[in-house]
KOLKENU-596205 format. One record per residue (C-alpha): residue number from 1; residue in one letter; x, y, z. Coordinates in steps of 0.05 Angstrom, whole numbers. Each point is the difference from the previous one (the first is absolute). Example, Ala and Ser with C-alpha at 12.3 -4.5 7.8 and 13.67 -1.06 7.14 Angstrom:
2
<resi:1, resn:a, xx:246, yy:-90, zz:156> .
<resi:2, resn:s, xx:27, yy:69, zz:-13> .
This chain:
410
<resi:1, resn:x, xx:2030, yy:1551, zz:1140> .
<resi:2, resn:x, xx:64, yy:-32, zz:-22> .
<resi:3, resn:x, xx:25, yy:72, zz:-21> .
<resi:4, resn:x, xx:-9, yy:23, zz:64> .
<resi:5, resn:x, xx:35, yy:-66, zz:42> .
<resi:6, resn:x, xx:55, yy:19, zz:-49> .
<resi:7, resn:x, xx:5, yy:69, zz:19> .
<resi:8, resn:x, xx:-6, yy:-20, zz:78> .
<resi:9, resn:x, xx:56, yy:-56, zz:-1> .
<resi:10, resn:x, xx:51, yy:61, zz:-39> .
<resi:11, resn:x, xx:-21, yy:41, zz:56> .
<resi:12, resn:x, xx:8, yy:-46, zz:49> .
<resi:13, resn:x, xx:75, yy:-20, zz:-21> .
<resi:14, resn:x, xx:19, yy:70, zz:-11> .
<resi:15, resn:x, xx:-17, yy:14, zz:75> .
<resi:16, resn:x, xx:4, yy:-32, zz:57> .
<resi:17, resn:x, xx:-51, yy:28, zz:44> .
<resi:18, resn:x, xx:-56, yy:-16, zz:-46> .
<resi:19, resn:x, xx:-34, yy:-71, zz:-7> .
<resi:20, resn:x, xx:26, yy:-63, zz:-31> .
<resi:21, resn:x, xx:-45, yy:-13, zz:-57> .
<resi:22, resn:x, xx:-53, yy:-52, zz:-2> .
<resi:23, resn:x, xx:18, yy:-47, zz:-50> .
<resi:24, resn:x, xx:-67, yy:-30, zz:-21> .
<resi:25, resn:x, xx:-58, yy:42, zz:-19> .
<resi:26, resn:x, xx:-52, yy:14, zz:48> .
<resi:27, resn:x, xx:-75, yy:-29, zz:5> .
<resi:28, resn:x, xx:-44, yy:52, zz:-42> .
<resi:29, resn:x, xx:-58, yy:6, zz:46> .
<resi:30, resn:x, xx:9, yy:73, zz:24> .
<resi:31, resn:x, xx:-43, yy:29, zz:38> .
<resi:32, resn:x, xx:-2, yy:79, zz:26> .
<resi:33, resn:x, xx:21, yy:-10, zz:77> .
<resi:34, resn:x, xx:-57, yy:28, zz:49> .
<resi:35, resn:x, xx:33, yy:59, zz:16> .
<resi:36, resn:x, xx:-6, yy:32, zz:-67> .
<resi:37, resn:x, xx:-42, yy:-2, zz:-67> .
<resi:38, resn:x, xx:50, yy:-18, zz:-55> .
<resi:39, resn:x, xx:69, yy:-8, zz:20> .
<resi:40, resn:x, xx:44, yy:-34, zz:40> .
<resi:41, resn:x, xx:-37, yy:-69, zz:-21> .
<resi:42, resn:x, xx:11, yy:-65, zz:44> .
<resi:43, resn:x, xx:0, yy:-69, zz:-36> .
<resi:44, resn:x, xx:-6, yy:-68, zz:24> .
<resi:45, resn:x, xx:75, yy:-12, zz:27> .
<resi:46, resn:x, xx:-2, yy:63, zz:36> .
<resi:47, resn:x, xx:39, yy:46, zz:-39> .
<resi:48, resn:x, xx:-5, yy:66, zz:-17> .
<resi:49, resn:x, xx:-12, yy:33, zz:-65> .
<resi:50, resn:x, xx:8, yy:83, zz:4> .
<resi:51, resn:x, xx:-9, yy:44, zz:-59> .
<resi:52, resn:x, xx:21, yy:80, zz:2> .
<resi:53, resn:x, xx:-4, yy:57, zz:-47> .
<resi:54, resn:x, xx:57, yy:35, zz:-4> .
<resi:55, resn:x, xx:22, yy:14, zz:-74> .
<resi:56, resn:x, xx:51, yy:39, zz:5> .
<resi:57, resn:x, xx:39, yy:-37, zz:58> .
<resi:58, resn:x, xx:60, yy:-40, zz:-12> .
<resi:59, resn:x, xx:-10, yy:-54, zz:53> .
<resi:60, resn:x, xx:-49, yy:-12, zz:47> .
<resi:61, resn:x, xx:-9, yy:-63, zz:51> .
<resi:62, resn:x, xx:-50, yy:-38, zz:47> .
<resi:63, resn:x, xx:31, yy:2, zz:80> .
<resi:64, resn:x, xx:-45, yy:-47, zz:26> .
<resi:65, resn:x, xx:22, yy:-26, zz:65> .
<resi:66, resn:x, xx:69, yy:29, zz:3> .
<resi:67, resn:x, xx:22, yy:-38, zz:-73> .
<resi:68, resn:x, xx:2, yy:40, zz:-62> .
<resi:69, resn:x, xx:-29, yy:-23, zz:-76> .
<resi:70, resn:x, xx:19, yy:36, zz:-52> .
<resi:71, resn:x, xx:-69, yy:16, zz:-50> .
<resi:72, resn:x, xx:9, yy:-5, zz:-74> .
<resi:73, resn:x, xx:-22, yy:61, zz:-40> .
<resi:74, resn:x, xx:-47, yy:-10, zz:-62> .
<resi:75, resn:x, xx:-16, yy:34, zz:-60> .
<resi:76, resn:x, xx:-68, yy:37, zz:35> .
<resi:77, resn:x, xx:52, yy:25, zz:46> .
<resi:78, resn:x, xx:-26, yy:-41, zz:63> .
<resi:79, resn:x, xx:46, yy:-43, zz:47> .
<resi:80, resn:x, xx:-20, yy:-63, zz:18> .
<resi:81, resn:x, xx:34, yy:-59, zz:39> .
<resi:82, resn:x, xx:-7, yy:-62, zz:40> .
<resi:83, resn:x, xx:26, yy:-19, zz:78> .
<resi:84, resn:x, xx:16, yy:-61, zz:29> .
<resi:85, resn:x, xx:-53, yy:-38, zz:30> .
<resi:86, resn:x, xx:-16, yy:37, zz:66> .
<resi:87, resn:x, xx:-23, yy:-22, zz:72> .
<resi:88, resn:x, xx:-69, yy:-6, zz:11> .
<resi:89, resn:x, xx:-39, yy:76, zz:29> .
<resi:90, resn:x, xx:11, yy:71, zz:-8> .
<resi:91, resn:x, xx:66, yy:37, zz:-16> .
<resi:92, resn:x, xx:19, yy:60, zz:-6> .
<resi:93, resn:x, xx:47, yy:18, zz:-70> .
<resi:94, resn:x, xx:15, yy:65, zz:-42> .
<resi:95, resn:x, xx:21, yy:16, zz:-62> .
<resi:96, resn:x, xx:72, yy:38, zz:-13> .
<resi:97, resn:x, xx:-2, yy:41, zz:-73> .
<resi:98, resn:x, xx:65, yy:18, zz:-14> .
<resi:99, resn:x, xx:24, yy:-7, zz:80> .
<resi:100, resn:x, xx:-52, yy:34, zz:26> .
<resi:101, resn:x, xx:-44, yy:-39, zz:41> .
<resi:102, resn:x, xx:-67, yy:16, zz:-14> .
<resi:103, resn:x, xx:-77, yy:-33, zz:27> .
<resi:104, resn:x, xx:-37, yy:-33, zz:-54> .
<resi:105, resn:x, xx:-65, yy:51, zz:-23> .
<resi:106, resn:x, xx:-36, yy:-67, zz:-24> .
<resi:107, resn:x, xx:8, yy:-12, zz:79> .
<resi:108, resn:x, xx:-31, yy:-1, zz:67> .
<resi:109, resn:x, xx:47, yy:38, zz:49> .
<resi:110, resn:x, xx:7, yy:-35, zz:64> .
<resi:111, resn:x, xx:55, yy:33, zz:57> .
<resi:112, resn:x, xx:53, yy:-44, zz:8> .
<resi:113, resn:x, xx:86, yy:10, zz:-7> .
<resi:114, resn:x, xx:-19, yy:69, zz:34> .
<resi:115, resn:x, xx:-38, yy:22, zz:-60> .
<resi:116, resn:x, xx:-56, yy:-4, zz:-44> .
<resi:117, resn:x, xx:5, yy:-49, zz:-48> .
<resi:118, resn:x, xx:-29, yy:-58, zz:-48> .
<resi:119, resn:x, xx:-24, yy:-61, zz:24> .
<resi:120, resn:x, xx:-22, yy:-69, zz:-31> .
<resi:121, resn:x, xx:-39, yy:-56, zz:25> .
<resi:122, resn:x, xx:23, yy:-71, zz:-28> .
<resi:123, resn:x, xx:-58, yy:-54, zz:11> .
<resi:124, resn:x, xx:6, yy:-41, zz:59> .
<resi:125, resn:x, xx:-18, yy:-66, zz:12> .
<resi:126, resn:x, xx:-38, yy:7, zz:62> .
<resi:127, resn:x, xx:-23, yy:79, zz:-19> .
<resi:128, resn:x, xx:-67, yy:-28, zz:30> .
<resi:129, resn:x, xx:5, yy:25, zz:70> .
<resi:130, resn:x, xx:20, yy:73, zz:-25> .
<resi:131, resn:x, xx:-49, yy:4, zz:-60> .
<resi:132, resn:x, xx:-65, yy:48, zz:11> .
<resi:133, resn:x, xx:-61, yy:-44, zz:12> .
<resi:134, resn:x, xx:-64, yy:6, zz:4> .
<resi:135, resn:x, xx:3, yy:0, zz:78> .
<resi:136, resn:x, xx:-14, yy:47, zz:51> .
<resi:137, resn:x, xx:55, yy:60, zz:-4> .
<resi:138, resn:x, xx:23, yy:46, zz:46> .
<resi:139, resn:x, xx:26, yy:68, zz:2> .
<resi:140, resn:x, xx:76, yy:27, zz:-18> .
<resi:141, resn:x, xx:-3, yy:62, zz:39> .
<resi:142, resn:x, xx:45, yy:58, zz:-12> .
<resi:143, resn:x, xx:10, yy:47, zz:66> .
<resi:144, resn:x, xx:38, yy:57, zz:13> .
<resi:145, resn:x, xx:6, yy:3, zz:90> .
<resi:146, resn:x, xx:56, yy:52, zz:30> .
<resi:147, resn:x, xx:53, yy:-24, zz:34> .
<resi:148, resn:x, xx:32, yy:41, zz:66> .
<resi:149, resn:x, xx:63, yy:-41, zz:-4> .
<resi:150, resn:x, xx:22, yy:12, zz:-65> .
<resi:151, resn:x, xx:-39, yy:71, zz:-12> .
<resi:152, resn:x, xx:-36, yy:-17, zz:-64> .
<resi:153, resn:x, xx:-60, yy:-23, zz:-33> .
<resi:154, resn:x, xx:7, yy:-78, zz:-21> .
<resi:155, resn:x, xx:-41, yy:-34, zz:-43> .
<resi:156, resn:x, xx:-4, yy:-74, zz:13> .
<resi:157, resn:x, xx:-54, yy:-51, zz:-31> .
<resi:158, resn:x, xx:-43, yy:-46, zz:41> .
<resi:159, resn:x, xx:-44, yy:-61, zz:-25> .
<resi:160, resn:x, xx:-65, yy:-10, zz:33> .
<resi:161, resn:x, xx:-32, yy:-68, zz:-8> .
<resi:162, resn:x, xx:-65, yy:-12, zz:-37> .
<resi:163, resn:x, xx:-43, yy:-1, zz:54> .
<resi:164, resn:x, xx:33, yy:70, zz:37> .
<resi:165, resn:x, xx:-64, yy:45, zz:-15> .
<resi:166, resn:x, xx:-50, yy:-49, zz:3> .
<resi:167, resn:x, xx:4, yy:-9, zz:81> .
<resi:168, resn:x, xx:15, yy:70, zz:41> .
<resi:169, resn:x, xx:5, yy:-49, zz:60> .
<resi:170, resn:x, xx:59, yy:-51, zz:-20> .
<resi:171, resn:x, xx:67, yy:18, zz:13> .
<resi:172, resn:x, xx:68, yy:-32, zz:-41> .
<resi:173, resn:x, xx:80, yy:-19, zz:13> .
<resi:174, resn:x, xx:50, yy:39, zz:-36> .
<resi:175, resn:x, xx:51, yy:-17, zz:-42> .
<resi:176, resn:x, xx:60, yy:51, zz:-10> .
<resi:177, resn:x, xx:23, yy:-23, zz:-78> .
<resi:178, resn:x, xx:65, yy:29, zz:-21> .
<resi:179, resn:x, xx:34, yy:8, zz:-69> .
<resi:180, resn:x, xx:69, yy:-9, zz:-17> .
<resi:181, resn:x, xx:66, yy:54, zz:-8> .
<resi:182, resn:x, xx:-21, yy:45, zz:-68> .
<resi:183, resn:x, xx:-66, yy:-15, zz:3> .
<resi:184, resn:x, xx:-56, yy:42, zz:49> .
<resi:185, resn:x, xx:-73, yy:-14, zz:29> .
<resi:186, resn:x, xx:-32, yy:-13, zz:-72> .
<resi:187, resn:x, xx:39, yy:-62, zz:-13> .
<resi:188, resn:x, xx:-34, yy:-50, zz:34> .
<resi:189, resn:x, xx:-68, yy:27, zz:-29> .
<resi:190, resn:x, xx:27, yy:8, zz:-69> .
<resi:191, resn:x, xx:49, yy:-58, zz:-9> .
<resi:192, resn:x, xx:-18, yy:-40, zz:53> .
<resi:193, resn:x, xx:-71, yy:-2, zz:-8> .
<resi:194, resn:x, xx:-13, yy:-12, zz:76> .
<resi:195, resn:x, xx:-62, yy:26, zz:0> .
<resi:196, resn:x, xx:-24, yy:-58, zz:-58> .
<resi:197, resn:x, xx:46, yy:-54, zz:33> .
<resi:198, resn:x, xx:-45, yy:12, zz:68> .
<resi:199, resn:x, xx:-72, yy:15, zz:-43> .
<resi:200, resn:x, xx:11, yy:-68, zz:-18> .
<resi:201, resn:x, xx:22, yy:-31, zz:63> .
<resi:202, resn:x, xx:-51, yy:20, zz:39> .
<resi:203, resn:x, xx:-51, yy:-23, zz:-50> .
<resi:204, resn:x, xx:28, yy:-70, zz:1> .
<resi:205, resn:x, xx:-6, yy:13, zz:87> .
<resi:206, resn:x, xx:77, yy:-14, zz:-6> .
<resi:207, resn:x, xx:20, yy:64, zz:38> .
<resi:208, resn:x, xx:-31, yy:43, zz:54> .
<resi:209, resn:x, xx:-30, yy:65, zz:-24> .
<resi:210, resn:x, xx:54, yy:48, zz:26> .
<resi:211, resn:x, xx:24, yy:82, zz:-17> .
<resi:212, resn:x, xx:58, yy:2, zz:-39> .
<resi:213, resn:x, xx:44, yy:71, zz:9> .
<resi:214, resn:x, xx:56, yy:12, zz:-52> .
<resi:215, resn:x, xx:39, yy:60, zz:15> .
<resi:216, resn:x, xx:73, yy:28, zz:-32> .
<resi:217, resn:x, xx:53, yy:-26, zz:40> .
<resi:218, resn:x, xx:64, yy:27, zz:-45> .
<resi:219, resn:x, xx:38, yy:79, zz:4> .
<resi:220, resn:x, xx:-11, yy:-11, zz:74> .
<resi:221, resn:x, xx:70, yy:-3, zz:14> .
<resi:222, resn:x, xx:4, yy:-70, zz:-20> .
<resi:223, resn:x, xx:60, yy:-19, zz:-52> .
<resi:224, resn:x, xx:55, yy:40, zz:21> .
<resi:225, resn:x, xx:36, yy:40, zz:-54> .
<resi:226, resn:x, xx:31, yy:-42, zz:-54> .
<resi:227, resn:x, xx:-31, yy:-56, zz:17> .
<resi:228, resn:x, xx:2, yy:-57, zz:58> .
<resi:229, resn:x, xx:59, yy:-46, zz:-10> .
<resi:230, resn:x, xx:-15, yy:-67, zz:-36> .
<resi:231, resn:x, xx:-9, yy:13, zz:-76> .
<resi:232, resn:x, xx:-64, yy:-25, zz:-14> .
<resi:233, resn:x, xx:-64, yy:30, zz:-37> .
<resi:234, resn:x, xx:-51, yy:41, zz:36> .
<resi:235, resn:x, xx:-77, yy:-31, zz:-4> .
<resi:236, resn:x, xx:-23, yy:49, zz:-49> .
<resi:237, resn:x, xx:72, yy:-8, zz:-49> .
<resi:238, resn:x, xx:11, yy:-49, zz:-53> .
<resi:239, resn:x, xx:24, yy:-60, zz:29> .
<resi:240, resn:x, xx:71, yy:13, zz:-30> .
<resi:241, resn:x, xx:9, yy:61, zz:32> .
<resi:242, resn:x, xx:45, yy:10, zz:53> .
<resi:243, resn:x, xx:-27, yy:51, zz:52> .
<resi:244, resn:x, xx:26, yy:-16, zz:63> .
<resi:245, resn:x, xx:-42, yy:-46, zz:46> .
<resi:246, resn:x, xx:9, yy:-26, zz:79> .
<resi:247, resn:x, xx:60, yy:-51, zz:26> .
<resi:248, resn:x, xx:-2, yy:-34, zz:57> .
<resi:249, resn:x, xx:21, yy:29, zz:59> .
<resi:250, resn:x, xx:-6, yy:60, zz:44> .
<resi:251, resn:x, xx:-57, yy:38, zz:19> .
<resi:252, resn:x, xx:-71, yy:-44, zz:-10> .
<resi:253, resn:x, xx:46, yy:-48, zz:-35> .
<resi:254, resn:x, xx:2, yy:38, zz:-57> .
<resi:255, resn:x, xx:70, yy:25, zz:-13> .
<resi:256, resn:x, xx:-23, yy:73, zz:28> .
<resi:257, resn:x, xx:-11, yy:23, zz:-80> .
<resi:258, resn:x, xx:-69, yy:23, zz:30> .
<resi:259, resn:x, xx:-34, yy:33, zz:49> .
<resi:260, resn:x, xx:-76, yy:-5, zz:17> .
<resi:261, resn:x, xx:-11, yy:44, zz:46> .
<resi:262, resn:x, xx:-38, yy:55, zz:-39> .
<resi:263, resn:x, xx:-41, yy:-42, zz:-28> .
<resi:264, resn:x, xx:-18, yy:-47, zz:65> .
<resi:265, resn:x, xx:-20, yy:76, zz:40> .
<resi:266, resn:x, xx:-47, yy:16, zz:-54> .
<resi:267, resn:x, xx:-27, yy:-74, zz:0> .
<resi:268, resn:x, xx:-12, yy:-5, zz:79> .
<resi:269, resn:x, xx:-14, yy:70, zz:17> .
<resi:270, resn:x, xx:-41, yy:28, zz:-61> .
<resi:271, resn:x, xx:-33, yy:-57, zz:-51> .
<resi:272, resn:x, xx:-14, yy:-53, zz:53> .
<resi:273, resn:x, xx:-36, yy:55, zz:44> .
<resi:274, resn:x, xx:-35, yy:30, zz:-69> .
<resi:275, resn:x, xx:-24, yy:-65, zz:-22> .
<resi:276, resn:x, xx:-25, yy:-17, zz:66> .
<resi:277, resn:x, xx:-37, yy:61, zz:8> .
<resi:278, resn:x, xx:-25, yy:9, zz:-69> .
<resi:279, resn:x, xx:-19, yy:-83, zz:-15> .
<resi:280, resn:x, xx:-39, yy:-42, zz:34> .
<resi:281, resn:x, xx:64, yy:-52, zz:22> .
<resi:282, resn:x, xx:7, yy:-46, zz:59> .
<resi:283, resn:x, xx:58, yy:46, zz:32> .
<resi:284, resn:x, xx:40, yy:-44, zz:34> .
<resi:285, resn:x, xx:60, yy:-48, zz:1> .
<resi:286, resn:x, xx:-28, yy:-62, zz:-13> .
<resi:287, resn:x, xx:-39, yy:35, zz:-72> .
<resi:288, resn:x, xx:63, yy:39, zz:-27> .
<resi:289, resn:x, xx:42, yy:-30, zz:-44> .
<resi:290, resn:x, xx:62, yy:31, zz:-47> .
<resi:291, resn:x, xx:32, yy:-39, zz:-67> .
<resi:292, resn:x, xx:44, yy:25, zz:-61> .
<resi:293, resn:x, xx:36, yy:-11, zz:-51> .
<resi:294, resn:x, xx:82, yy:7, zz:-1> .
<resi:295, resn:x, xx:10, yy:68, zz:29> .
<resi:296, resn:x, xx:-65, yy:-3, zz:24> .
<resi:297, resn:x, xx:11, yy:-71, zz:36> .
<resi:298, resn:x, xx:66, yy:33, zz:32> .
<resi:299, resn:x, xx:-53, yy:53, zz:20> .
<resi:300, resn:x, xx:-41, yy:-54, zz:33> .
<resi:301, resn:x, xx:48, yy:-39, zz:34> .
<resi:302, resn:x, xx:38, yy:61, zz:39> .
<resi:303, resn:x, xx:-70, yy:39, zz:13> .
<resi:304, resn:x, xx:-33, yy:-63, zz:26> .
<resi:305, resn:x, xx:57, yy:-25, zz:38> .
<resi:306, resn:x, xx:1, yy:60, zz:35> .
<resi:307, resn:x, xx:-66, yy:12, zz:9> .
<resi:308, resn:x, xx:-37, yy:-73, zz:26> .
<resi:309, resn:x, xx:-50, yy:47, zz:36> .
<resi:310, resn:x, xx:-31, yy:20, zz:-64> .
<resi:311, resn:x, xx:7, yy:-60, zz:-48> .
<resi:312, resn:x, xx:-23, yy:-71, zz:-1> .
<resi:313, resn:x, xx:17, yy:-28, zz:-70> .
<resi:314, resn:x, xx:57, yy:11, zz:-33> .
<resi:315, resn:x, xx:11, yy:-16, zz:-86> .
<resi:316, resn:x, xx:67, yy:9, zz:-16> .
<resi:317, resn:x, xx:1, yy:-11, zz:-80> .
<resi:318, resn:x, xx:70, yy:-2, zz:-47> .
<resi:319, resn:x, xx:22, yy:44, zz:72> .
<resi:320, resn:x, xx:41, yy:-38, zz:46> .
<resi:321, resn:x, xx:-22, yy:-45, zz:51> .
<resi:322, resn:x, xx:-6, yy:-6, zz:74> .
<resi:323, resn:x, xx:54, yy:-51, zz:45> .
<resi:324, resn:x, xx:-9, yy:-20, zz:75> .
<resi:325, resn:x, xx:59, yy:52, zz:7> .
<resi:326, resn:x, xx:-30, yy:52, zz:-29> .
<resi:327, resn:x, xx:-53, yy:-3, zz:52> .
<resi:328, resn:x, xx:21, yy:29, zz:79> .
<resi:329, resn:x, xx:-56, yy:-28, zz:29> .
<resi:330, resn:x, xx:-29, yy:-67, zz:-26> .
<resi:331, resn:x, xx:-51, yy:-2, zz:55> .
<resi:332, resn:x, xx:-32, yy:59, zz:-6> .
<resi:333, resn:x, xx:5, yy:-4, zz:-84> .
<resi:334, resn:x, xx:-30, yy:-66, zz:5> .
<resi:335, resn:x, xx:-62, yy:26, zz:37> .
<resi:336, resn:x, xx:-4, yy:62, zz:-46> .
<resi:337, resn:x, xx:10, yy:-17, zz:-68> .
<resi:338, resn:x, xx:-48, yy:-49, zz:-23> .
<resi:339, resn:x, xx:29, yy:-10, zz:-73> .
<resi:340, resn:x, xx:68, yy:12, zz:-27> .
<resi:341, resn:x, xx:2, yy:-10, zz:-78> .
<resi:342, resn:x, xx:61, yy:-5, zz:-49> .
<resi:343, resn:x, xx:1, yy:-6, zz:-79> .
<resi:344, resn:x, xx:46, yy:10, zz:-54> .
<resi:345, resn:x, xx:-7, yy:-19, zz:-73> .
<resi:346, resn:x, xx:34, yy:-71, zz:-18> .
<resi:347, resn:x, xx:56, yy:35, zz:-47> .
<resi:348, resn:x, xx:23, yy:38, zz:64> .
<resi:349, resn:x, xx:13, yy:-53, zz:43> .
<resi:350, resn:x, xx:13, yy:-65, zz:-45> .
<resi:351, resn:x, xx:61, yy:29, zz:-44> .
<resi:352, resn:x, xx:-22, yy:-60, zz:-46> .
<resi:353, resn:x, xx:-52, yy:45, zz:-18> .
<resi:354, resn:x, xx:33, yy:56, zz:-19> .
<resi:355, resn:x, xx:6, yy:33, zz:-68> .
<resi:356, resn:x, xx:12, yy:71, zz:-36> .
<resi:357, resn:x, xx:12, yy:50, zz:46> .
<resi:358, resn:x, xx:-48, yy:-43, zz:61> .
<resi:359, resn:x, xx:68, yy:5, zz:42> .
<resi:360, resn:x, xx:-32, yy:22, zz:66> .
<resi:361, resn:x, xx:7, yy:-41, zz:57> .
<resi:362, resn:x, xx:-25, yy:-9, zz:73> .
<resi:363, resn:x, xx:31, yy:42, zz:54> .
<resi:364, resn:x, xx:0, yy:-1, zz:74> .
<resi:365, resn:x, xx:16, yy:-75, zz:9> .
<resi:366, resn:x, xx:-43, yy:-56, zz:-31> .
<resi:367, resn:x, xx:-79, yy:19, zz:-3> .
<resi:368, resn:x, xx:-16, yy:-78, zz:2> .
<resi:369, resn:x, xx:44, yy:-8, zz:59> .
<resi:370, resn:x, xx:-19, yy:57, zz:40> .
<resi:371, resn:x, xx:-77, yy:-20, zz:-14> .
<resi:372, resn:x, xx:11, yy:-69, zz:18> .
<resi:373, resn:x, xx:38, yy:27, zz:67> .
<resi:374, resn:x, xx:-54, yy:38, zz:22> .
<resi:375, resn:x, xx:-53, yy:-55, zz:-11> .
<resi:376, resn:x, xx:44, yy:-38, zz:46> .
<resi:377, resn:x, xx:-5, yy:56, zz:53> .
<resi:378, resn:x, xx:-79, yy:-12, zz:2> .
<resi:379, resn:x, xx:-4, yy:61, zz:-55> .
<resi:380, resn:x, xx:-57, yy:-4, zz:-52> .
<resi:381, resn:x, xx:42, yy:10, zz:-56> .
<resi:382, resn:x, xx:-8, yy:-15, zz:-82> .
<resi:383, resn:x, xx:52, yy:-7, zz:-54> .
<resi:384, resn:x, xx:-15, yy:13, zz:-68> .
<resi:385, resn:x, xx:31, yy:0, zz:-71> .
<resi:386, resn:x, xx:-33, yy:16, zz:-59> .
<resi:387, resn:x, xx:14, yy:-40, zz:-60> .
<resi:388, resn:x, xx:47, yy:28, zz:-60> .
<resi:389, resn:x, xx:0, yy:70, zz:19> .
<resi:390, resn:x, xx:55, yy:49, zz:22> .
<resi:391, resn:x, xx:-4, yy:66, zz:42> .
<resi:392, resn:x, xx:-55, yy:18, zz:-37> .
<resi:393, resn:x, xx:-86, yy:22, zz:3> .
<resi:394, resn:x, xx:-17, yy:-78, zz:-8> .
<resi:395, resn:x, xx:39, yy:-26, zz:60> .
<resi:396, resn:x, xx:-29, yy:51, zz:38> .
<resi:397, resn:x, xx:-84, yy:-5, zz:-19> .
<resi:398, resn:x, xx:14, yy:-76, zz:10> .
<resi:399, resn:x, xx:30, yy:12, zz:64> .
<resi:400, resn:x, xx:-62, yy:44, zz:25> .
<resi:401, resn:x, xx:-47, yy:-53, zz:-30> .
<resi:402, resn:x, xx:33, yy:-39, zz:48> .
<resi:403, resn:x, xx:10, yy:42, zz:50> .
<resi:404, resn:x, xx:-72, yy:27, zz:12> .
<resi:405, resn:x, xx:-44, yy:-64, zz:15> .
<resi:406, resn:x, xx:45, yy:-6, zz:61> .
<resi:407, resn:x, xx:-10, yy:75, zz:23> .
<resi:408, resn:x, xx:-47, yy:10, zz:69> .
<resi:409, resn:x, xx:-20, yy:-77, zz:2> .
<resi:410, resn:x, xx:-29, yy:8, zz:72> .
């Protein structure tokens, strides 16, 4: 162990992209992260221990969250390094032998960063309401439906509640779930563990038994090429990365860097008809709600501002926010929209907070504000901020944890 800190503080002074060192030794009490067998291991300060076999490479490193460790060769020819301590949840990371950026094979592959790629769980504190119970569990349905509007075959997934096939007379609301920019329509089920986080709140009778439909909402036309203007990371990227995200500003408030269009057609006029038709849902306003996560909160915000005939709750998460300005008609919203929910994690808002490459910010005015002012204008409307995380998987399962229970509350 103290050949290898050796090893990562010379590599760390030799570059300046890679990690500072850690100057005192880690806690040994590894253990192999959920997400694989053997390696990457976890330990009780939440760092990250990777090992790699790669004998004949002359450098290899850990990119986990955007920051770079160097890994210390040893004599079996096997790499093996330590992180800083990391945030709480899932992340995605890779390793890079010799430059080339590679997926770990001791790995689960999870799509995120516009790719397949490795991804660890680090223990959380409240990993409770996400953890399989013995409870009752629904179904994570994978569908294929066409769609007219877009001339293609889509595949979407949609969570039925415990209870779905048990009744052939009781019907359920919807919830549209979106993922965020580089990630697609497994994300929520796969990193998010939506299906688990509402398994266990409907046990607890914490959250009304509702459908859940996850569909792809990127290559629709949405980032335009090179990137909308602001410099910050897509969903799915390490949080260092600099991919282009909204600014304030022109059309939907978003600095016109993207355009929804594409996807909102093949949301109203193909999957909302299909799942209406093919589940047993309460198909009206007042039962339909839509929520995401970054790109997919942008998604939400401009589809259900523009469509109040279709949508009655509105979850906004690490996404924007909604102001009284934003809104042409506060009479009609406030008799339409029955919820209106905002969240970001605590090291994107509070810059007290921030560390590493956790540099992302709120856009689109102040989310607290703009909730506040909207509660003021008789709109039932939540703030949330999830402790000690960054634009990342945990900020967004706490924020559907929170989210849910106040879902189709008649």
């Amino acid at each position: 162990m103290k050949t290898e800190f050796s090893l990562l503080a010379l590599a760390s002074m030799v570059s300046g992209q890679l990690c500072v060192a850690q100057t005192n030794e880690p806690a040994d009490d590894w253990k192999p992260a959920s997400s694989n067998q053997q390696y990457p291991q976890v330990n009780s300060e939440r760092r990250v221990r990777a090992r790699a076999v790669a004998p004949q490479a002359q450098s290899v490193l850990l990119d986990l969250g955007g920051v770079k460790y160097p890994l210390a060769k040893g004599e079996d020819g096997a790499w093996i390094g330590v992180s800083q301590p990391q945030d709480e949840g899932f992340h995605y990371y890779q390793l890079v032998i010799d430059g080339a950026q590679v997926p770990d094979p001791g790995s689960l592959c999870f799509y995120g960063a516009s790719r397949w790629g490795s991804g660890i769980e680090i223990p959380a504190k409240d990993q409770d309401f996400y953890a399989l119970k013995n409870v009752p569990h629904g179904q994570l349905r994978e569908v294929h439906y066409f769609s007219k509007s877009s001339n293609s075959t889509r595949r979407c997934f949609v969570y039925t509640p415990p209870d779905y096939d048990k009744d052939p007379n009781t019907r359920f609301p919807v919830l549209y779930l979106q993922h965020g920019m580089g990630e697609d329509e497994t994300g929520w089920g796969n990193q998010g563990h939506a299906n688990l986080i509402m398994d266990n709140l409907i046990a607890d009778s914490k959250a009304r038994p509702c459908i859940i439909v996850m569909e792809n909402g990127g290559g629709m036309g949405g980032p335009r090429r090179g990137g909308p203007p602001g410099g910050a990371a897509p969903a799915g990227a390490p949080a260092g990365a600099t991919n282009g995200a909204p600014a304030a500003g022109g059309r939907g408030g978003f600095g016109g860097g993207f355009n929804f269009n594409a996807f909102q057609q093949v949301l109203i006029d193909d999957l909302i008809p299909y799942i209406d038709t093919t589940y047993r849902t309460l198909a009206d306003q007042p039962h339909r709600a839509m929520a995401g996560l970054s790109m997919g909160g942008m998604q939400t915000r401009v589809i259900t501002l523009a469509n109040l005939d279709k949508f009655s709750h509105i979850g906004i998460f690490s996404g924007g926010s909604i102001a009284p300005t934003n809104v042409t008609d506060m009479a009609a919203f406030r008799q339409k929209v029955k919820l209106v929910f905002v969240s970001y994690g605590s090291r994107e808002v509070d810059p007290a907070n921030r560390r590493g490459g956790a540099s992302r910010g709120p856009f689109g005015g102040d989310p607290k504000a703009n909730t506040e002012a909207l509660k003021e204008a008789g709109i039932n409307s939540h703030y949330y901020v999830s402790p000690l995380t960054a634009h990342e998987w945990q900020s967004w399962r706490r924020s559907l944890y929170q989210f849910a229970p106040l879902l189709f509350q008649d």
